[in-house]
N, C-alpha and C positions, 0 to 999 in steps of 0.2 A: 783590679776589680774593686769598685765601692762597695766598702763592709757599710751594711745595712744593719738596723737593729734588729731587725727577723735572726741574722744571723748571729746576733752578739748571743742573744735569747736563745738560741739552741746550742751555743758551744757552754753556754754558762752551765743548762740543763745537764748536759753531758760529762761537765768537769768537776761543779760544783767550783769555780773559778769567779771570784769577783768582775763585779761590771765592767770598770777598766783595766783591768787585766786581760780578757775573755776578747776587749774589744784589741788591745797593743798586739795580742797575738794574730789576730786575724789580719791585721793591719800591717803585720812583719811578716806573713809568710806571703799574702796576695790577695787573701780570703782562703784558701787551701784551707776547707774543715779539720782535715785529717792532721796537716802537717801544724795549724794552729793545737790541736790537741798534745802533738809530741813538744811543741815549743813550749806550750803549760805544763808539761811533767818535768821539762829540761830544766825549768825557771824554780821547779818545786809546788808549783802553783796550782794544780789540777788535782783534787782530792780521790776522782777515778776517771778513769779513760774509758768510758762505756758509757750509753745512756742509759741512766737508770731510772728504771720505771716507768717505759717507754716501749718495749716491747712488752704486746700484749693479744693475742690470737686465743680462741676457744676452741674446744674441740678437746680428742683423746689421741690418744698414742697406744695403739695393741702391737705385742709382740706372740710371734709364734714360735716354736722350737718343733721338728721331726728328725730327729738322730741327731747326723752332723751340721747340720743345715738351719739359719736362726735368720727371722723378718724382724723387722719393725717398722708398723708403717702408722704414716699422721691424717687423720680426717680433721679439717678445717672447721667448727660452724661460727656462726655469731654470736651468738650466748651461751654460757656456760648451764643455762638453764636445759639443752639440748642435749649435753655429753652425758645427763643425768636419763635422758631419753633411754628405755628400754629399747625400744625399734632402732635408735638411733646406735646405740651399743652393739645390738645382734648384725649389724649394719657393718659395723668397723668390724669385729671379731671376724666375719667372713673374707673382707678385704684381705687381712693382715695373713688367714689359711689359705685362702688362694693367690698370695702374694709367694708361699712357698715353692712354685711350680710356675713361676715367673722371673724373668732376669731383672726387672727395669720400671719406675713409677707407671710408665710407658705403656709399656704389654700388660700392666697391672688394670689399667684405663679402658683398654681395649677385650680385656680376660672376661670371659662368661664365668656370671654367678647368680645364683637363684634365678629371674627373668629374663634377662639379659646381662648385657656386661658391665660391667661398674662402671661406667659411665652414664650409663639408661638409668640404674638404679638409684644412684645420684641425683638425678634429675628429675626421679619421681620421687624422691626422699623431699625435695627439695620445695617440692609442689603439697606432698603433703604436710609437711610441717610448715610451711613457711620462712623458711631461713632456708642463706645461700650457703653452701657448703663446698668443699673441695676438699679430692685428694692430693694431697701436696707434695710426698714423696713417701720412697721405700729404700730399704736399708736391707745387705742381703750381709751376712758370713757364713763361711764354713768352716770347721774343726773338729778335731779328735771330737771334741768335749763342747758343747756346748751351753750356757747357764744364762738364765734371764730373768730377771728381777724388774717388776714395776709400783712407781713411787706415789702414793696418794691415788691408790687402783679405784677405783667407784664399781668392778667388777674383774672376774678372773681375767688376768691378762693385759688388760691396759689401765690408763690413768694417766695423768700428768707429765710423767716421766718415765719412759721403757729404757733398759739397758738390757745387751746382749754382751754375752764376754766367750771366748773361745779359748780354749785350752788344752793344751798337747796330752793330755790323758784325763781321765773321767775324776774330778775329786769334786762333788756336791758340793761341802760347807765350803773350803774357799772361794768356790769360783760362783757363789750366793755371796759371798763377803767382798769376793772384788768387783761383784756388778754394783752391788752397795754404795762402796768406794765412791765409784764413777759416778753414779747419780750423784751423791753428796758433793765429790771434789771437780769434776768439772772438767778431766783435765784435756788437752787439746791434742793430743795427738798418741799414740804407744808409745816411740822411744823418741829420741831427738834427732833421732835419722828421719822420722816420718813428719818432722815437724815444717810447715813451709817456710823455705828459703829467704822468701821475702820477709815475713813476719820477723825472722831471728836476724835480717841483717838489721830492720828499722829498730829493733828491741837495742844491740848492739849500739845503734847509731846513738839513740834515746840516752845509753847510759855513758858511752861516752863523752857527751856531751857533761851530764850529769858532772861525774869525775871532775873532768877540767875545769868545771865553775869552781874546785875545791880550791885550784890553785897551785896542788902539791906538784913535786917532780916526777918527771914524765913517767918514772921507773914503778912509782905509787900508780901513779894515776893507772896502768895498764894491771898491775897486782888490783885495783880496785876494781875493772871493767870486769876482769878473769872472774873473780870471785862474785861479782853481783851478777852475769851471765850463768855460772852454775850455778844458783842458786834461783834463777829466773826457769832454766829449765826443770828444776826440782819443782817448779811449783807448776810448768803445764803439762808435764811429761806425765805421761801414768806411772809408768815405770820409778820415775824417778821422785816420784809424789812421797811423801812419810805416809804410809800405810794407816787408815783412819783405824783399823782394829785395832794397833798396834804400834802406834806415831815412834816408837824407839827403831824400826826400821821400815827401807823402802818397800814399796812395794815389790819391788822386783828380788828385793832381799825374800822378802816372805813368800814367793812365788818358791824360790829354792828351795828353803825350808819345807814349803807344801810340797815337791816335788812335780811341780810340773814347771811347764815356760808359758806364757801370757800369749798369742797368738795374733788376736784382734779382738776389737770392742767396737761396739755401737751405742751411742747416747742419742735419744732422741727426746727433746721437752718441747711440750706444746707450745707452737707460738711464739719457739726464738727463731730472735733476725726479722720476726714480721711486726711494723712500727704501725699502734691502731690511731687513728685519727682523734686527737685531742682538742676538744670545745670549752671553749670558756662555761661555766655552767651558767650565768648569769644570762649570757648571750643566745644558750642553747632555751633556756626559759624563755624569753624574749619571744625567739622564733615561734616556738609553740605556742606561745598566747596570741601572738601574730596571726596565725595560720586559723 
């Protein structure tokens, strides 16, 4: 595959990896985005593996909690100027209660509320504000205990970022400290059993690559993988994350301490993994004088 400058320009975005660097990598793996990204972390070269500041969606995140039983669901819109929408708010806060007595974003879509079903009202939301909107998904747990916190709320219940955390007996302040956590720390799975297979073999793959650039004996180099693998899952695992209240232990330490077990969690932030279309502004100027 001909690496094209389009492509040099978004692996650079991505890595923060100089020009010909960005481009040898592309050029050494086949064009392969992905696999040119694990070849600049191999090299040392890639400052982060993720594009940043690149994903970008509006809209809110409400969460609901009734006993054992915790939602969090995402309404889409265009402008951030809409999540600030009263109507638009009383709008998602309904979605996210009648998401309780749903399995799936699915039956969420098709669920009667206020007129019709959230899909109809969608559509007349849509008509009456003028901006396109979507429901994007829902997030369902159940547990002893359930505790939900959300990040940068603009009203009771949603905001930018919902977490939902479940926990084998009822203990308020922790299980408000460990939804906390998750908003803040991010991390990608419960324990390292739940973590994807593939993810943790290409992580492995990445660092031992790493290693052997050092040169040492093999006996090093695998003491070096072992040790920067546990230390990789300390940082996506919840469980295994340094507890933000209390960074002297894990989370999962402090869970004992608290006296209960961690169960499940839900993180939902507006607008990750959705890439919004980026204009030159110059260009976008242009257009509009044009038109």
């Amino acid at each position: 595959m001909a690496v094209t400058a389009s492509m040099v320009k978004e692996l650079r975005e991505a890595t923060g990896a100089g020009m010909m660097d960005a481009k040898k990598a592309l050029t050494e793996t086949g064009g392969d985005f992905e696999a040119a990204v694990d070849w600049l972390r191999t090299k040392g070269l890639a400052k982060a593996a993720k594009k940043s500041g690149r994903v970008a969606a509006e809209g809110l995140v409400a969460v609901a909690v009734n006993g054992a039983t915790g939602v969090v669901v995402e309404v889409n819109s265009e402008t951030d100027f809409v999540a600030k929408n009263a109507d638009f708010q009383e709008m998602v806060g309904s979605f996210a209660t009648l998401g309780l007595s749903v399995e799936s974003v699915e039956e969420l879509a098709s669920a009667t509320v206020l007129d019709g079903t959230v899909s109809d009202v969608l559509t007349s939301k849509i008509a009456t504000i003028g901006e396109n909107m979507s429901l994007r998904r829902m997030g369902k747990i159940r547990g002893n205990f359930i505790e939900s916190y959300v990040h940068n709320s603009v009203t009771e219940g949603m905001g930018k970022i919902g977490v939902l955390v479940a926990l084998s007996a009822e203990n308020t302040t922790f299980g408000k400290q460990v939804a906390m956590h998750i908003a803040a720390a991010h991390p990608q799975s419960l324990s390292e059993a739940d973590l994807n297979p593939e993810l943790v073999e290409r992580e492995k793959n990445v660092l031992t690559e790493q290693a052997r650039e050092s040169r040492k004996p093999e006996s090093v180099v695998e003491k070096m993988i072992e040790g920067r693998m546990k230390k990789f899952m300390g940082e996506v695992t919840l469980l295994g994350q340094s507890f933000v209240i209390n960074p002297e232990v894990t989370v999962a330490q402090a869970a004992k301490q608290a006296g209960v077990e961690i169960t499940a969690y839900l993180r939902f932030e507006v607008g990750e993994g959705i890439e919004k279309k980026e204009e030159d502004f110059a260009a976008e100027v242009a257009k509009v004088v044009g038109n």
